[in-house]
N, C-alpha and C positions, 0 to 999 in steps of 0.2 A: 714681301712683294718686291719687285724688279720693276721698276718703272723704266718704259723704251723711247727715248725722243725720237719725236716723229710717230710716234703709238700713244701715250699716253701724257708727254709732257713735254718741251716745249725745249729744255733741257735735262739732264739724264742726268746721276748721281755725280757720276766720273767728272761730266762738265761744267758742274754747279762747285762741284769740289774744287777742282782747278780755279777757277774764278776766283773764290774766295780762297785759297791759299795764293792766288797769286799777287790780292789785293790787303792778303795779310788780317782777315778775319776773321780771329780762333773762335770767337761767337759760335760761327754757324756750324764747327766740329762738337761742339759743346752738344747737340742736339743727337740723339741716335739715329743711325742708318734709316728704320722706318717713319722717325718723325722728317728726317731730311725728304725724306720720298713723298711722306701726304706734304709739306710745302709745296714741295715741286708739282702734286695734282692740282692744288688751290693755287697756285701760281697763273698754272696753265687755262683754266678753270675760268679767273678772272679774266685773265690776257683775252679771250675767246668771246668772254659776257660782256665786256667793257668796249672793248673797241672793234671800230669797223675797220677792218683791212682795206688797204687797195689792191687792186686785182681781183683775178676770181681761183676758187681750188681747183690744184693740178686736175684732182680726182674727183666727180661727185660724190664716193664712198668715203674717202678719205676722213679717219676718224677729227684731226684739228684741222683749223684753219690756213696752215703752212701744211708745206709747199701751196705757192699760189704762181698763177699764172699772169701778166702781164704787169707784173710788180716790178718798176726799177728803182735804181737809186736816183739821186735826184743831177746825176752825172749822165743819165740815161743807159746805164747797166744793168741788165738783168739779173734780177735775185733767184739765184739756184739753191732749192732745199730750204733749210731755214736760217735764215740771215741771222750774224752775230748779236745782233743788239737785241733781238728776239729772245736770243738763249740768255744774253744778260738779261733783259729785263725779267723773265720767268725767275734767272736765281735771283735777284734782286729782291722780288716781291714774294718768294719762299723764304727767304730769312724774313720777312719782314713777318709773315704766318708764322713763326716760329712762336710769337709771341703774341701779334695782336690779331683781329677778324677782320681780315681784306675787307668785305663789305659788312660791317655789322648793322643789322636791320635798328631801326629810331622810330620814333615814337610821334615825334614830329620832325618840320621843316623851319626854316624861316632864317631870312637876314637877321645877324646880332642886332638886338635892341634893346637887351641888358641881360647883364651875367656879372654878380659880384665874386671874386676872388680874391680876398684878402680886402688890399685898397683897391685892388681893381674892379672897375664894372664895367660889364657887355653887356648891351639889349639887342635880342634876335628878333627881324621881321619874321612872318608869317612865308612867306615866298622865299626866302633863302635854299640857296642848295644847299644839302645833305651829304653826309657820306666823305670818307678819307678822300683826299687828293695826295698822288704821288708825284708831283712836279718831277723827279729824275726820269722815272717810268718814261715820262711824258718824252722830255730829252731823247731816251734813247730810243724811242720808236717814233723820233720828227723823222717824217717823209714816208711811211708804211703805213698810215695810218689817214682815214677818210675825215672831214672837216666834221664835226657832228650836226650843225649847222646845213650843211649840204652835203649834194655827193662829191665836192670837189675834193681833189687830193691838199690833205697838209703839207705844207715843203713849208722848212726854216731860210 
């Protein structure tokens, strides 16, 4: 399978490739041509499930969430097609599926309110949030991205 950014993925084999040779991580060549490409689907996948964009789509057919309409930078520039940090963050968080499950379903919730490891101990409340945090993710999509909190737009 051929995965097409802008069709299917968020970024494309070629530009995930680039990225990571340009940042010098033989890691993510380690992986075969179709394992590269289901990252880059779960990448894209997440990007889409996780966060709210600002703006609205160019297209209402439009299979992802990029290209969107009234999205600038936070310079007041208009974002044409799909913006760099976009396509980084997709390869980012397809290397990161190379190995682990973006969102792997849990069993329960809750704030640490104990967990022994070794000498160490964590206790988890019952209300804790769940689930991976990508703090860089975060990074590179400050200002594309709606407050979860509100509809107001995030800017750093």
């Amino acid at each position: 399978m051929t995965v097409t950014a802008g069709t299917d993925v968020y970024a494309d084999l070629a530009e995930a490739d680039a990225y990571f040779s340009a940042r010098t991580v033989s890691s993510w060549f380690d992986a075969s041509t179709a394992e590269r490409e289901a990252g880059l689907l779960r990448a894209t996948a997440y990007l889409d499930g996780r966060y709210r964009w600002i703006g609205t789509r160019a297209q209402s057919e439009q299979p992802l969430a990029w290209p969107r309409l009234g999205a600038t930078d936070p310079e007041g520039r208009t974002h044409t097609g799909i913006p760099a940090s976009v396509k980084h963050a997709c390869a980012e968080l397809a290397w990161v599926a190379l190995s682990y499950d973006l969102a792997p379903q849990v069993e329960r919730g809750g704030r640490v309110l104990s967990e022994r490891v070794g000498s160490v101990e964590v206790t988890y409340a019952q209300d804790a949030p769940v689930g991976r945090a990508f703090p860089y993710i975060d990074l590179l999509l400050t200002g594309l991205v709606r407050s979860a909190a509100s509809n107001q737009v995030s800017r750093a």
